[in-house]
PyMOL Python script that loads the backbone (N, CA, C, O; Angstrom):
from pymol import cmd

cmd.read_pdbstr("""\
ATOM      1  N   UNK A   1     -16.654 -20.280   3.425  1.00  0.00           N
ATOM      2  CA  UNK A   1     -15.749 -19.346   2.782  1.00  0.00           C
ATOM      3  C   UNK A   1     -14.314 -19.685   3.233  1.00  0.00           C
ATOM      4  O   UNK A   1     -14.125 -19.994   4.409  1.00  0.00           O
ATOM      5  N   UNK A   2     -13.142 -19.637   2.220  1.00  0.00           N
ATOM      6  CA  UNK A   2     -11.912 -19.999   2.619  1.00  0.00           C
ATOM      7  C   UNK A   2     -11.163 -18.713   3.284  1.00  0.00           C
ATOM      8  O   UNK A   2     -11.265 -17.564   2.853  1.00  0.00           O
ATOM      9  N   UNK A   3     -10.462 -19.080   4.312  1.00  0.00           N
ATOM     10  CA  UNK A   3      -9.825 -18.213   4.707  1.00  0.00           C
ATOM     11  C   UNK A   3      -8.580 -17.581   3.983  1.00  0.00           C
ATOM     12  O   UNK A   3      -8.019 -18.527   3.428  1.00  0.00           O
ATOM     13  N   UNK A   4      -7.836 -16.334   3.712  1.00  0.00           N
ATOM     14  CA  UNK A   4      -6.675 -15.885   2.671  1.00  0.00           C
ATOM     15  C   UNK A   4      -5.537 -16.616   3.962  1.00  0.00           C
ATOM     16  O   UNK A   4      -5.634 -16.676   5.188  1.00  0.00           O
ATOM     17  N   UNK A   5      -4.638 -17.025   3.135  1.00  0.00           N
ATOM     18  CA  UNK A   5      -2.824 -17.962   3.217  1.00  0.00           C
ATOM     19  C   UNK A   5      -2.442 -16.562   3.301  1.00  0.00           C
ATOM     20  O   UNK A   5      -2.383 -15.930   2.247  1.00  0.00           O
ATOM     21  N   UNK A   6      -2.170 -15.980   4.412  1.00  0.00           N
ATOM     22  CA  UNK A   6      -1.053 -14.881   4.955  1.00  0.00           C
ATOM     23  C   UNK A   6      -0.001 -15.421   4.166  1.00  0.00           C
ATOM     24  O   UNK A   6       0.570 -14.852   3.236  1.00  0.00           O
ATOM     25  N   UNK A   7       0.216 -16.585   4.616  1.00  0.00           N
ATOM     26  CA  UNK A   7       2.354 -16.854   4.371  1.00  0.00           C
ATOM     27  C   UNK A   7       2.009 -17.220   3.313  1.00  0.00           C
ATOM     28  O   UNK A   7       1.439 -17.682   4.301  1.00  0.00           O
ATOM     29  N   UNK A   8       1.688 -17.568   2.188  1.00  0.00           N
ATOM     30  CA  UNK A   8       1.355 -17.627   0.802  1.00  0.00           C
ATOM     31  C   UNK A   8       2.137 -16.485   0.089  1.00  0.00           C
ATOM     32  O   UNK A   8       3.136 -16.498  -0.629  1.00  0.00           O
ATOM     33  N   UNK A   9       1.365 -15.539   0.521  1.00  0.00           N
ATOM     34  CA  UNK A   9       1.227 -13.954  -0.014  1.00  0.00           C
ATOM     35  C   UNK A   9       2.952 -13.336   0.927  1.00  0.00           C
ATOM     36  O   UNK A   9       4.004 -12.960   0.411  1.00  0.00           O
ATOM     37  N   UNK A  10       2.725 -13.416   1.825  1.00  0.00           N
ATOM     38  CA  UNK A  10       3.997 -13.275   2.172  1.00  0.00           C
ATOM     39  C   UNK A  10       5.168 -13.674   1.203  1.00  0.00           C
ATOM     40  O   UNK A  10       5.921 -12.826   0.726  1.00  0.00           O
ATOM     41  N   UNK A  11       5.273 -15.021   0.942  1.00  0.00           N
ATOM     42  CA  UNK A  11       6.398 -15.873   0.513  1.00  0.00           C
ATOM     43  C   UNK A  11       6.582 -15.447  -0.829  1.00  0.00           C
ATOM     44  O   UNK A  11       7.656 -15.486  -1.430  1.00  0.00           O
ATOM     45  N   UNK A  12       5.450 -15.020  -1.300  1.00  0.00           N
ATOM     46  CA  UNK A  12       5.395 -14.520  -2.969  1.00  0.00           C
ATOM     47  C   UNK A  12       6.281 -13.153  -2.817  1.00  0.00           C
ATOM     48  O   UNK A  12       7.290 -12.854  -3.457  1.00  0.00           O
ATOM     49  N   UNK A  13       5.604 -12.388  -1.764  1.00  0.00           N
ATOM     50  CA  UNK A  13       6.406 -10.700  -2.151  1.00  0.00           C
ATOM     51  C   UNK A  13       7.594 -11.234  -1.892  1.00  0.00           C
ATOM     52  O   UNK A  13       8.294 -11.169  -2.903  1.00  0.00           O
ATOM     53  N   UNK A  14       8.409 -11.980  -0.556  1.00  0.00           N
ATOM     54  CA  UNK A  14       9.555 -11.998  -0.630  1.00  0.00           C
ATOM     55  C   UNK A  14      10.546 -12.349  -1.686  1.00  0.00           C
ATOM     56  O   UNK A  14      11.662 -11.894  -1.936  1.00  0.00           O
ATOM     57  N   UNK A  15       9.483 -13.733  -2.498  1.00  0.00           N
ATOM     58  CA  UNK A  15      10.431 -13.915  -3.913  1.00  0.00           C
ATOM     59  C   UNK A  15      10.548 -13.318  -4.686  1.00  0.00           C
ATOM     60  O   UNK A  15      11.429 -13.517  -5.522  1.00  0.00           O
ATOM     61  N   UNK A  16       9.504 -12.077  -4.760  1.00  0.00           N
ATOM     62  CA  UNK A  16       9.199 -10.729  -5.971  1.00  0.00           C
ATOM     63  C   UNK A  16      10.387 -10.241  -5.327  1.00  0.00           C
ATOM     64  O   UNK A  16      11.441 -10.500  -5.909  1.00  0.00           O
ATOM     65  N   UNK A  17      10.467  -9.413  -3.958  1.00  0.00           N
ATOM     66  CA  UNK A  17      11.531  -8.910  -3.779  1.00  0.00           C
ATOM     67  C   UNK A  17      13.153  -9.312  -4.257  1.00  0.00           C
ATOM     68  O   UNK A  17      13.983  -8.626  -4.854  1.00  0.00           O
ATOM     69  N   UNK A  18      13.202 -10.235  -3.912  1.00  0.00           N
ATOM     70  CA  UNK A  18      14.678 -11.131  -3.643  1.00  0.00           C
ATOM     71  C   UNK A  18      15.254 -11.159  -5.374  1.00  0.00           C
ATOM     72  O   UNK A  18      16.439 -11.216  -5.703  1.00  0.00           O
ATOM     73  N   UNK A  19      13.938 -11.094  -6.420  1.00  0.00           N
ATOM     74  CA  UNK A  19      14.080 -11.625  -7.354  1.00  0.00           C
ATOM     75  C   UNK A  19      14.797 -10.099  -7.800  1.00  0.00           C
ATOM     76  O   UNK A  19      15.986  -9.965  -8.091  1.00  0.00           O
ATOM     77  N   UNK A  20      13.787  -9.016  -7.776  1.00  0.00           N
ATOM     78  CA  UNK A  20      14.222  -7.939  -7.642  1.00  0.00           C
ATOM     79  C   UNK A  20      15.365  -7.002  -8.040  1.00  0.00           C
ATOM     80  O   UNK A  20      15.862  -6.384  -8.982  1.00  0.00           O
ATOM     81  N   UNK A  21      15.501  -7.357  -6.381  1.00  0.00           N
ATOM     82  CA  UNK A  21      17.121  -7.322  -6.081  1.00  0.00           C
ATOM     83  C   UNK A  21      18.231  -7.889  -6.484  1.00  0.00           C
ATOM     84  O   UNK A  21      19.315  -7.316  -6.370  1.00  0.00           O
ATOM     85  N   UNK A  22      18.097  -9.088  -7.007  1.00  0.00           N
ATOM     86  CA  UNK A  22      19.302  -9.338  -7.516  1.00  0.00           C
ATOM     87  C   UNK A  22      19.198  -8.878  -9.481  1.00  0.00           C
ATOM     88  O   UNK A  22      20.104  -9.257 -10.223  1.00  0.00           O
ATOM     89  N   UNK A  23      18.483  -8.392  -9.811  1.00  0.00           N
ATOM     90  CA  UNK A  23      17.822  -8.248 -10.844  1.00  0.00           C
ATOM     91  C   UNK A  23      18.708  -6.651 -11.011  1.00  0.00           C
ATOM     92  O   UNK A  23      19.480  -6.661 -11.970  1.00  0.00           O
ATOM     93  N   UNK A  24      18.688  -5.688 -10.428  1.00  0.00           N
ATOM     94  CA  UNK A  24      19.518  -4.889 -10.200  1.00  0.00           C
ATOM     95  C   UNK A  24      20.554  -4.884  -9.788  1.00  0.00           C
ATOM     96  O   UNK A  24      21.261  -4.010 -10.290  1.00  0.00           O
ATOM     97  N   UNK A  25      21.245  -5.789  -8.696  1.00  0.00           N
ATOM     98  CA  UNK A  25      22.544  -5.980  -8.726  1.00  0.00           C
ATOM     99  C   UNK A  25      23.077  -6.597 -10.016  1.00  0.00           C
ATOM    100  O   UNK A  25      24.139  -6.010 -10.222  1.00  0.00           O
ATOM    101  N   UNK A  26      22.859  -7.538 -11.045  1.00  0.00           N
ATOM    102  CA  UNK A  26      23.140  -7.435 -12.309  1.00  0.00           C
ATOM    103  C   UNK A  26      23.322  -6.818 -12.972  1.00  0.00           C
ATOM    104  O   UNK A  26      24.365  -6.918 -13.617  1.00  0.00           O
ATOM    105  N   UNK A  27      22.382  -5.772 -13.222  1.00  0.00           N
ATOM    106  CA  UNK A  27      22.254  -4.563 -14.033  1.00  0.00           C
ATOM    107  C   UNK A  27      23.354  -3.631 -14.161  1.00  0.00           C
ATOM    108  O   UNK A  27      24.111  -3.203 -15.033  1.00  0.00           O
ATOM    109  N   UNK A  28      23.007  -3.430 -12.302  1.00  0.00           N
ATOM    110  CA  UNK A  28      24.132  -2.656 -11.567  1.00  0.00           C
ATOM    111  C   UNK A  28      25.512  -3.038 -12.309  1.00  0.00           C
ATOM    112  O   UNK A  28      26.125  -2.342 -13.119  1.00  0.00           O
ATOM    113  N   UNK A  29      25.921  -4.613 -11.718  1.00  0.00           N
ATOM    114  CA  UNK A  29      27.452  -4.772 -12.044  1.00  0.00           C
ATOM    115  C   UNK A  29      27.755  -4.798 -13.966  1.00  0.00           C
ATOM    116  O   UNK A  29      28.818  -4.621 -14.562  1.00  0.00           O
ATOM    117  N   UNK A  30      26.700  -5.017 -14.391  1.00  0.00           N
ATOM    118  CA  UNK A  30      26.813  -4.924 -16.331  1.00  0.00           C
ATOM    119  C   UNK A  30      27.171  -3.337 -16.477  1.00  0.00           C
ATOM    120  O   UNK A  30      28.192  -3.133 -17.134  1.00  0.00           O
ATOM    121  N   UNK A  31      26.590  -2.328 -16.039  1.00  0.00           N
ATOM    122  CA  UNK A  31      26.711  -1.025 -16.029  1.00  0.00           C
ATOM    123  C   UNK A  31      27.988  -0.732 -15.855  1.00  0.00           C
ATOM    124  O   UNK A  31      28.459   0.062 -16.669  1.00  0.00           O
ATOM    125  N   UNK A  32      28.796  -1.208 -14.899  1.00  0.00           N
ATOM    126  CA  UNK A  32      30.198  -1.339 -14.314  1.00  0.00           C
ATOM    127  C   UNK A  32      30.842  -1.703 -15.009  1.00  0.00           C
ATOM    128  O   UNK A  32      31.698  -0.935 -15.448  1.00  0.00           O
ATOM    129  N   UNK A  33      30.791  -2.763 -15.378  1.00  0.00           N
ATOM    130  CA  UNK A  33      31.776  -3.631 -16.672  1.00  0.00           C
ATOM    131  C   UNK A  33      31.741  -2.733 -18.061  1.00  0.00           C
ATOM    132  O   UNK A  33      32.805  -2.383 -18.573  1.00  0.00           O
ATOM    133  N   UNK A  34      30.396  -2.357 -18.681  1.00  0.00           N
ATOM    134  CA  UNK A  34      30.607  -1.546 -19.532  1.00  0.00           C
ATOM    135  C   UNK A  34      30.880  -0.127 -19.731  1.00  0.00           C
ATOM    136  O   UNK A  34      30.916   0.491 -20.795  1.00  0.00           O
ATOM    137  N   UNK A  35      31.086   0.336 -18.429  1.00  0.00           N
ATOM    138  CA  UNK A  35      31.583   1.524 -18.184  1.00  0.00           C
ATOM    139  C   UNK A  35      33.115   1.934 -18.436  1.00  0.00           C
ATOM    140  O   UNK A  35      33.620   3.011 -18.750  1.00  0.00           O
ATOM    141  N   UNK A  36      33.559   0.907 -18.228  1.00  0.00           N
ATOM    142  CA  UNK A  36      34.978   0.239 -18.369  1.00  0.00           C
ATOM    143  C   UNK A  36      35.335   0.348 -20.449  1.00  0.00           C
ATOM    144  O   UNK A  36      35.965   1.126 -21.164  1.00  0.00           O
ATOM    145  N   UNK A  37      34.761  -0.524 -20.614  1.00  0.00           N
ATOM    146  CA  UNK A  37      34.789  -0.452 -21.957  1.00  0.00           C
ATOM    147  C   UNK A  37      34.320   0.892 -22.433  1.00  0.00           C
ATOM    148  O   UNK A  37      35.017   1.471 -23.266  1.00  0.00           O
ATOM    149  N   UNK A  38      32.999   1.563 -21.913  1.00  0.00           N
ATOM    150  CA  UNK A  38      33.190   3.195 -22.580  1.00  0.00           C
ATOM    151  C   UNK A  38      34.591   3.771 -22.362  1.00  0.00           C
ATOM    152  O   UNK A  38      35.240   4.460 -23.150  1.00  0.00           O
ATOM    153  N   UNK A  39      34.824   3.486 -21.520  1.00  0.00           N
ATOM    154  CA  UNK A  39      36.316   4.892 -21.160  1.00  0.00           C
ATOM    155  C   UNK A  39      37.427   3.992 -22.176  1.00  0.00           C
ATOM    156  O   UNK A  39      38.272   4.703 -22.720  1.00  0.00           O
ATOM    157  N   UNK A  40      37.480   2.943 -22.389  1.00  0.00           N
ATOM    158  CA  UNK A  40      38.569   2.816 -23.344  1.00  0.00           C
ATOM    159  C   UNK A  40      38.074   3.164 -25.045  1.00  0.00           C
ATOM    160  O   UNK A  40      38.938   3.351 -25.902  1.00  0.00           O
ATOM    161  N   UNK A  41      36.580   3.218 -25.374  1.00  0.00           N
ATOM    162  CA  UNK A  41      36.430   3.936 -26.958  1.00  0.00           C
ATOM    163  C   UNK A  41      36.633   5.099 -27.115  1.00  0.00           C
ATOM    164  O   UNK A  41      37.113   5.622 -28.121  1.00  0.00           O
ATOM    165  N   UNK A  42      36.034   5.997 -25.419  1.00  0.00           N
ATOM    166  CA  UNK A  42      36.720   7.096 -25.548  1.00  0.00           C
ATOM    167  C   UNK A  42      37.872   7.369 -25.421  1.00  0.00           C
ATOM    168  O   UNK A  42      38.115   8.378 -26.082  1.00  0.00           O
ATOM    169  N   UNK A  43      38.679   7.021 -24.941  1.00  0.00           N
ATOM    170  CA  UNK A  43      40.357   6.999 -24.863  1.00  0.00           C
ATOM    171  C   UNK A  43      40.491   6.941 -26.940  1.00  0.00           C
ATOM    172  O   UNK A  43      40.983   7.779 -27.696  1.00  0.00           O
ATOM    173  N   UNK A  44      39.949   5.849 -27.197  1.00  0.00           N
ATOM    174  CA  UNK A  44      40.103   5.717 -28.615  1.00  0.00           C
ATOM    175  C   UNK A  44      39.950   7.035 -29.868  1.00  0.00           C
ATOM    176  O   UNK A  44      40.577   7.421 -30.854  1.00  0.00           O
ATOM    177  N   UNK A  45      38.955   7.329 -29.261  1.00  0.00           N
ATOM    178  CA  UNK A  45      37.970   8.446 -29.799  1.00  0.00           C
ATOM    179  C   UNK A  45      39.259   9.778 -29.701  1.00  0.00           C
ATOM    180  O   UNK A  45      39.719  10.547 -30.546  1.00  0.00           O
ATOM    181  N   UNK A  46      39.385   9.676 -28.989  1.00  0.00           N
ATOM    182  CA  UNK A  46      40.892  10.818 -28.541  1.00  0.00           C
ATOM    183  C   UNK A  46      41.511  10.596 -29.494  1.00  0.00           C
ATOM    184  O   UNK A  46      41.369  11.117 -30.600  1.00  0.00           O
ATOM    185  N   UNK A  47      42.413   9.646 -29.112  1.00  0.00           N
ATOM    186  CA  UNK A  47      43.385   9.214 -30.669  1.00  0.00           C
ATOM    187  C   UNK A  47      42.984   9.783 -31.971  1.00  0.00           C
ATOM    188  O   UNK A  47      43.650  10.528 -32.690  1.00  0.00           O
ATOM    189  N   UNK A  48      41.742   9.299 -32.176  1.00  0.00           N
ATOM    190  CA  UNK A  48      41.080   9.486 -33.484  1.00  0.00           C
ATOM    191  C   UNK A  48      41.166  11.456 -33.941  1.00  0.00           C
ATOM    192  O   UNK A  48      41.379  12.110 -34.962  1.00  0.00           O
ATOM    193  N   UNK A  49      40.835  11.767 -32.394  1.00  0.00           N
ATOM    194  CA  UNK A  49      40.614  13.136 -32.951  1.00  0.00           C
ATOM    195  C   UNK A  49      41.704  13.890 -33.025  1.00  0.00           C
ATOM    196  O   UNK A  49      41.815  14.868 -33.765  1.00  0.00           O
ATOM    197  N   UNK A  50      42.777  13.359 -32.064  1.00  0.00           N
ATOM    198  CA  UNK A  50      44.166  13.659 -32.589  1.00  0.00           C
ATOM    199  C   UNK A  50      44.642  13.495 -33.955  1.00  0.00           C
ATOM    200  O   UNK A  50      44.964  14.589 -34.419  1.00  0.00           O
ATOM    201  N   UNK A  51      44.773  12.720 -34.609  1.00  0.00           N
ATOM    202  CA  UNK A  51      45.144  11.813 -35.403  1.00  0.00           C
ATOM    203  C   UNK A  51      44.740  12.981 -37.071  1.00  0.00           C
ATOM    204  O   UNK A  51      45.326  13.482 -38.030  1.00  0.00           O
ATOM    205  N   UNK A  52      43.247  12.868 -36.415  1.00  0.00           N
ATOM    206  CA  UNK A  52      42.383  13.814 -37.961  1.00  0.00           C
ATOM    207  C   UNK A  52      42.945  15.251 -38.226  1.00  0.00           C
ATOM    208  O   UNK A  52      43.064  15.704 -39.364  1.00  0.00           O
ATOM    209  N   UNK A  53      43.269  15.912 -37.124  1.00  0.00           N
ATOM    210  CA  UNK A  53      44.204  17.746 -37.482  1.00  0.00           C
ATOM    211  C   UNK A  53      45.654  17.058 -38.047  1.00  0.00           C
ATOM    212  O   UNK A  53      46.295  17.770 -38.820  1.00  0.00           O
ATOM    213  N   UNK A  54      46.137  15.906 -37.759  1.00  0.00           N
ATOM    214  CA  UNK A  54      47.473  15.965 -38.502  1.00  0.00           C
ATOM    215  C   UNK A  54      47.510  15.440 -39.552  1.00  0.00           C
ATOM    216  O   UNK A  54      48.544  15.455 -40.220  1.00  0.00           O
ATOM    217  N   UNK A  55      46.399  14.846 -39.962  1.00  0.00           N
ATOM    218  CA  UNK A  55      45.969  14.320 -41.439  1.00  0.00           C
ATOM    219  C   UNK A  55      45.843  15.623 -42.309  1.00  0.00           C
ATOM    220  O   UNK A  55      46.734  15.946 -43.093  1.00  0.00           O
ATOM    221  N   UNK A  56      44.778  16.301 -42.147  1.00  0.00           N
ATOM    222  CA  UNK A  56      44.525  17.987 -42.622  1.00  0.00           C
ATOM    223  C   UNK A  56      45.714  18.556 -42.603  1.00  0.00           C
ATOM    224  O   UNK A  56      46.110  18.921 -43.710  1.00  0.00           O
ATOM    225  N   UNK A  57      46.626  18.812 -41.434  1.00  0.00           N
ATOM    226  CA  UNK A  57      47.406  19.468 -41.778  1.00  0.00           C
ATOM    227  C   UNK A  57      48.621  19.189 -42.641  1.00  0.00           C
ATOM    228  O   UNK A  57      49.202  20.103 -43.226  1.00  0.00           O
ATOM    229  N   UNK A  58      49.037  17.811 -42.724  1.00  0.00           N
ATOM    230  CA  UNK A  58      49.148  17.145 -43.971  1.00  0.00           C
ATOM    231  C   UNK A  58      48.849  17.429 -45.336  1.00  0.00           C
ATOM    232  O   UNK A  58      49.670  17.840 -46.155  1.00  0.00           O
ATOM    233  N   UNK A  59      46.952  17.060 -45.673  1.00  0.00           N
ATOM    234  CA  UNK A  59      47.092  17.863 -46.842  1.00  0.00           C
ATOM    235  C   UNK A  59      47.133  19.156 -47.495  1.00  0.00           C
ATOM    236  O   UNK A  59      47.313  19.228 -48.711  1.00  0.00           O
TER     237      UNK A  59
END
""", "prot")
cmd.dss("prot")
cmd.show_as("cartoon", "prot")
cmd.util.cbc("prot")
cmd.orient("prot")
């Protein structure tokens, strides 16, 4: 009968881990970057809703 490779199994979770982790720090920093870009459509979105009462009150 073969004996089980401890460091086999070891070396695997660590690359599951490692892989992981940086797998969420990506995520993480994409979340960041497009967070950025939300606050400027909403900035936009403002404008817009400004913009629509002086149209109306216009016509």
């Amino acid at each position: 009968m073969a004996t089980p490779n401890y460091g086999y199994e070891k070396r695997q979770k660590e690359l599951a881990k490692k892989k992981k982790k940086e797998e969420k720090l990506k995520a993480k920093a994409e979340r960041k970057t497009g967070d950025g870009v939300a606050d400027n459509a909403t900035e936009q979105d403002g404008d817009t809703v400004d913009a629509t009462p002086a149209s109306d009150a216009t016509s």
